[in-house]
C-alpha positions as CSV (number, residue, x, y, z in Angstrom):
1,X,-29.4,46.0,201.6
2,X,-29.9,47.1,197.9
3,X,-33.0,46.9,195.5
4,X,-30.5,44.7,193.4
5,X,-29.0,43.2,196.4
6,X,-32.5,42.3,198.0
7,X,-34.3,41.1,194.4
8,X,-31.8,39.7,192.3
9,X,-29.2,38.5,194.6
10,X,-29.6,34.7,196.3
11,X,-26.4,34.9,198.0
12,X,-26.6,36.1,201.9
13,X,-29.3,35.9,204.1
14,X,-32.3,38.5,205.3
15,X,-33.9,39.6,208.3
16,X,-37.5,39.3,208.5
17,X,-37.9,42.7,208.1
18,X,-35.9,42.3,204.5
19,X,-38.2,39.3,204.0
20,X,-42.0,41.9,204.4
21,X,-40.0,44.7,202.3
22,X,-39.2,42.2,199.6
23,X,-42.8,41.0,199.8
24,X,-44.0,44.9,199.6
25,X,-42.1,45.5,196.6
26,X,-42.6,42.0,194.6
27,X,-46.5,42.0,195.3
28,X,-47.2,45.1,194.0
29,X,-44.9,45.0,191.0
30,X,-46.6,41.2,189.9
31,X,-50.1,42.7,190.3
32,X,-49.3,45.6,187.7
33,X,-47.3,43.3,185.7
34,X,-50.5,40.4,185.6
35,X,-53.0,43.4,184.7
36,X,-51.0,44.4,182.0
37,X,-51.1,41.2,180.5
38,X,-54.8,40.7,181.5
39,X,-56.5,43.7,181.1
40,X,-60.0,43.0,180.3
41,X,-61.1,43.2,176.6
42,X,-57.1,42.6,176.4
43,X,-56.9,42.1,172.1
44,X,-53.8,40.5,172.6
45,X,-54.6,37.8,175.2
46,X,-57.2,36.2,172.2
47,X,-54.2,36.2,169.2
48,X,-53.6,32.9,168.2
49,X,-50.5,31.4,170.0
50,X,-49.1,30.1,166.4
51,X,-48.9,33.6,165.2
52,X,-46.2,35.9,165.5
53,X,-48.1,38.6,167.7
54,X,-49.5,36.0,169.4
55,X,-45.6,34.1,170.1
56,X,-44.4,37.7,171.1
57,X,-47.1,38.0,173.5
58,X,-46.5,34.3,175.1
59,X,-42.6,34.9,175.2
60,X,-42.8,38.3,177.4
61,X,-45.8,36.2,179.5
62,X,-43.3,34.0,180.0
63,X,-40.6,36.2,180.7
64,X,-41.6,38.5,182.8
65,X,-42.9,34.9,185.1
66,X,-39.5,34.2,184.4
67,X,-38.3,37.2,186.6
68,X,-40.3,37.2,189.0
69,X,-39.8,33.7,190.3
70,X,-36.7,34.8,190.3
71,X,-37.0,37.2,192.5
72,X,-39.0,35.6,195.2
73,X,-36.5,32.5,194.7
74,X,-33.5,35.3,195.8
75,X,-35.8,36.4,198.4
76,X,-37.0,32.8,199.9
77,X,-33.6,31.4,199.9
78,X,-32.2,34.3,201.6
79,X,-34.6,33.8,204.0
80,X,-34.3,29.8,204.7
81,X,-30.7,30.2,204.8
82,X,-30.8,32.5,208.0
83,X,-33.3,29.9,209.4
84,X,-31.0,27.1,208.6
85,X,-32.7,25.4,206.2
86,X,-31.9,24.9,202.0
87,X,-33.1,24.1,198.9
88,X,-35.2,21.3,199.9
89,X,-37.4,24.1,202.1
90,X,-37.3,26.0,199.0
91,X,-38.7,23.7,196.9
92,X,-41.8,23.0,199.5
93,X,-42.4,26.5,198.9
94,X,-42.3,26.7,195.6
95,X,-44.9,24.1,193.5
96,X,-47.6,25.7,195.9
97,X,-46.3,29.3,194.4
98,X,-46.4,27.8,190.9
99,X,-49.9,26.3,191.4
100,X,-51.1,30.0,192.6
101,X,-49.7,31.2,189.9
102,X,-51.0,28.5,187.6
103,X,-54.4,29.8,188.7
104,X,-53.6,33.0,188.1
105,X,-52.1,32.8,185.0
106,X,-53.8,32.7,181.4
107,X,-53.9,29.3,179.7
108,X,-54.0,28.1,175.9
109,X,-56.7,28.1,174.8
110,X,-56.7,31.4,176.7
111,X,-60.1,32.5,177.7
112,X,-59.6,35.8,178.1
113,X,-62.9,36.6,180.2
114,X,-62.2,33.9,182.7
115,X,-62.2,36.4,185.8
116,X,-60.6,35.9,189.4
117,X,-64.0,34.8,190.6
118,X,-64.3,31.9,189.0
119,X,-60.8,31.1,190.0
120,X,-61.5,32.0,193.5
121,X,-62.1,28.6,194.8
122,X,-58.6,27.1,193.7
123,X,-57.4,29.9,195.6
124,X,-59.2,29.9,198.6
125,X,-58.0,26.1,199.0
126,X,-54.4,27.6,198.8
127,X,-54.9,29.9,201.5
128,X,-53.6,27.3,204.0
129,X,-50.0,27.3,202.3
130,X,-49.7,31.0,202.2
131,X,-50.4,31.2,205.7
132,X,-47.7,28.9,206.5
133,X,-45.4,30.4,203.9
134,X,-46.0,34.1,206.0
135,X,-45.5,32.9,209.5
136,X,-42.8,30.7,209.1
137,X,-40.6,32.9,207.0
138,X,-42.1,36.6,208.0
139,X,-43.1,35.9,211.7
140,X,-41.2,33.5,213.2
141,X,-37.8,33.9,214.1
142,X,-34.9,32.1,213.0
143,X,-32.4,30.1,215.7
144,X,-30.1,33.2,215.4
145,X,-32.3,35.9,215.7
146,X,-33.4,34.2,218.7
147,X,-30.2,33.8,220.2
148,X,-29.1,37.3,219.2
149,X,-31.9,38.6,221.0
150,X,-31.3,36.2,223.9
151,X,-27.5,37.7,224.0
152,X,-28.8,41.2,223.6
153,X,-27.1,42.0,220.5
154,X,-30.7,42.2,218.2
Protein backbone atom coordinates (compact mmCIF):
# COMPACT_ATOMS: atom_id res chain seq x y z
CA UNK A 1 0.00 0.00 0.00
CA UNK A 2 0.90 3.75 -0.75
CA UNK A 3 1.91 6.64 1.66
CA UNK A 4 -1.32 8.24 0.16
CA UNK A 5 -3.08 5.05 0.02
CA UNK A 6 -2.22 4.15 3.79
CA UNK A 7 -2.70 8.05 5.31
CA UNK A 8 -5.25 9.64 3.42
CA UNK A 9 -7.40 6.92 2.06
CA UNK A 10 -10.37 5.37 4.40
CA UNK A 11 -11.55 3.07 1.90
CA UNK A 12 -10.09 -0.70 2.20
CA UNK A 13 -8.86 -2.41 5.05
CA UNK A 14 -5.10 -2.97 6.66
CA UNK A 15 -3.09 -5.64 8.00
CA UNK A 16 -1.71 -5.21 11.32
CA UNK A 17 1.46 -4.72 10.07
CA UNK A 18 -0.16 -1.60 7.86
CA UNK A 19 -1.76 -0.65 11.12
CA UNK A 20 2.22 -0.28 13.32
CA UNK A 21 3.72 1.41 9.98
CA UNK A 22 0.92 3.89 9.94
CA UNK A 23 1.45 4.42 13.70
CA UNK A 24 5.44 4.75 12.91
CA UNK A 25 4.89 7.36 10.42
CA UNK A 26 1.87 9.40 12.12
CA UNK A 27 3.66 9.47 15.65
CA UNK A 28 6.68 10.85 14.63
CA UNK A 29 5.25 13.40 12.10
CA UNK A 30 2.60 14.84 15.19
CA UNK A 31 5.49 15.05 17.60
CA UNK A 32 7.51 17.42 15.07
CA UNK A 33 4.42 19.10 14.08
CA UNK A 34 3.28 19.83 18.22
CA UNK A 35 6.96 21.13 18.82
CA UNK A 36 6.80 23.38 16.15
CA UNK A 37 3.80 24.91 17.43
CA UNK A 38 5.17 24.59 21.06
CA UNK A 39 8.62 25.32 21.14
CA UNK A 40 9.46 26.80 24.36
CA UNK A 41 9.81 30.60 24.54
CA UNK A 42 7.46 30.04 21.40
CA UNK A 43 6.56 34.21 20.62
CA UNK A 44 3.76 33.16 18.76
CA UNK A 45 1.97 30.82 21.13
CA UNK A 46 1.44 34.25 23.64
CA UNK A 47 -0.08 36.57 20.49
CA UNK A 48 -3.34 37.48 21.36
CA UNK A 49 -5.98 35.18 19.64
CA UNK A 50 -8.06 38.44 18.43
CA UNK A 51 -5.15 39.61 16.43
CA UNK A 52 -4.29 38.71 13.11
CA UNK A 53 -0.81 36.96 13.86
CA UNK A 54 -2.38 35.56 16.58
CA UNK A 55 -5.83 34.07 14.19
CA UNK A 56 -3.09 32.85 11.67
CA UNK A 57 -1.35 31.01 14.21
CA UNK A 58 -4.82 29.42 15.72
CA UNK A 59 -5.99 28.58 12.07
CA UNK A 60 -2.78 26.39 11.06
CA UNK A 61 -3.02 24.87 15.01
CA UNK A 62 -6.14 23.97 13.89
CA UNK A 63 -5.35 22.72 10.63
CA UNK A 64 -2.68 20.84 10.81
CA UNK A 65 -5.07 18.89 14.01
CA UNK A 66 -7.29 18.95 11.24
CA UNK A 67 -5.01 16.46 9.28
CA UNK A 68 -3.92 14.56 11.41
CA UNK A 69 -7.14 13.15 12.83
CA UNK A 70 -7.59 12.61 9.52
CA UNK A 71 -5.10 10.50 9.07
CA UNK A 72 -5.43 8.16 12.04
CA UNK A 73 -9.37 8.24 11.24
CA UNK A 74 -8.08 6.53 7.54
CA UNK A 75 -5.87 4.49 9.44
CA UNK A 76 -8.45 3.21 12.47
CA UNK A 77 -11.26 2.56 10.12
CA UNK A 78 -9.17 0.64 7.82
CA UNK A 79 -8.34 -1.30 10.57
CA UNK A 80 -11.97 -2.01 12.30
CA UNK A 81 -13.16 -2.74 8.94
CA UNK A 82 -10.87 -5.85 8.59
CA UNK A 83 -11.96 -6.73 12.16
CA UNK A 84 -15.48 -6.40 11.30
CA UNK A 85 -16.49 -3.77 13.15
CA UNK A 86 -17.58 0.30 11.93
CA UNK A 87 -18.02 3.55 12.89
CA UNK A 88 -19.43 3.00 16.14
CA UNK A 89 -15.76 1.23 17.13
CA UNK A 90 -14.43 4.19 15.61
CA UNK A 91 -15.97 6.59 17.58
CA UNK A 92 -15.00 4.62 21.00
CA UNK A 93 -11.68 5.28 19.85
CA UNK A 94 -11.82 8.48 19.11
CA UNK A 95 -13.10 11.05 22.15
CA UNK A 96 -10.30 9.21 24.23
CA UNK A 97 -7.78 10.48 21.17
CA UNK A 98 -9.29 13.87 21.36
CA UNK A 99 -9.06 14.05 25.21
CA UNK A 100 -5.09 13.12 24.75
CA UNK A 101 -4.97 15.50 22.46
CA UNK A 102 -6.87 18.03 24.47
CA UNK A 103 -4.12 17.55 27.04
CA UNK A 104 -1.72 18.02 24.77
CA UNK A 105 -2.77 20.77 22.93
CA UNK A 106 -2.42 24.58 23.90
CA UNK A 107 -5.55 26.34 25.27
CA UNK A 108 -6.84 30.05 25.24
CA UNK A 109 -5.69 31.65 27.34
CA UNK A 110 -2.62 29.76 26.19
CA UNK A 111 -0.05 29.45 28.86
CA UNK A 112 2.74 28.90 26.92
CA UNK A 113 5.11 27.51 29.82
CA UNK A 114 2.57 24.94 30.92
CA UNK A 115 5.07 21.80 30.20
CA UNK A 116 4.14 18.04 29.68
CA UNK A 117 4.79 17.53 33.37
CA UNK A 118 2.27 19.16 34.74
CA UNK A 119 0.04 17.48 32.27
CA UNK A 120 1.41 14.20 32.98
CA UNK A 121 -1.20 13.09 35.37
CA UNK A 122 -4.22 13.47 32.75
CA UNK A 123 -2.12 11.33 30.81
CA UNK A 124 -1.08 8.78 32.81
CA UNK A 125 -4.93 8.16 33.67
CA UNK A 126 -5.28 7.62 29.77
CA UNK A 127 -2.76 5.05 29.60
CA UNK A 128 -5.47 2.40 30.08
CA UNK A 129 -7.21 3.43 26.64
CA UNK A 130 -4.05 3.38 24.67
CA UNK A 131 -3.32 0.15 25.85
CA UNK A 132 -6.52 -1.22 24.64
CA UNK A 133 -6.41 0.93 21.51
CA UNK A 134 -2.75 -1.07 20.69
CA UNK A 135 -3.76 -4.56 21.41
CA UNK A 136 -6.94 -4.64 20.01
CA UNK A 137 -6.09 -3.07 16.72
CA UNK A 138 -2.11 -3.81 16.53
CA UNK A 139 -1.94 -7.16 18.36
CA UNK A 140 -4.79 -9.06 18.02
CA UNK A 141 -5.99 -10.52 15.04
CA UNK A 142 -8.91 -9.97 13.19
CA UNK A 143 -11.63 -13.14 12.32
CA UNK A 144 -9.91 -13.25 8.90
CA UNK A 145 -6.50 -13.16 9.64
CA UNK A 146 -7.28 -15.94 11.83
CA UNK A 147 -9.04 -17.96 9.52
CA UNK A 148 -6.48 -17.24 6.78
CA UNK A 149 -3.88 -18.49 8.98
CA UNK A 150 -6.05 -21.48 10.02
CA UNK A 151 -6.42 -22.28 6.01
CA UNK A 152 -2.76 -21.69 5.49
CA UNK A 153 -3.05 -18.91 3.14
CA UNK A 154 -1.48 -16.01 5.79
Amino acid sequence: MTFEGLLFDSAGRISRKEFWVAHLILVPMEAAGAFLFRVHENYLCALDPTRPMGMLYYASLVLMASVFFFMWYCVVIKRLRAKGRGHFSFFAYALPVLATLSVLAPHIPLECSVGLQERVIYLSAMLPFWAIYFVDLGVLKSKSERSGQAAGTI
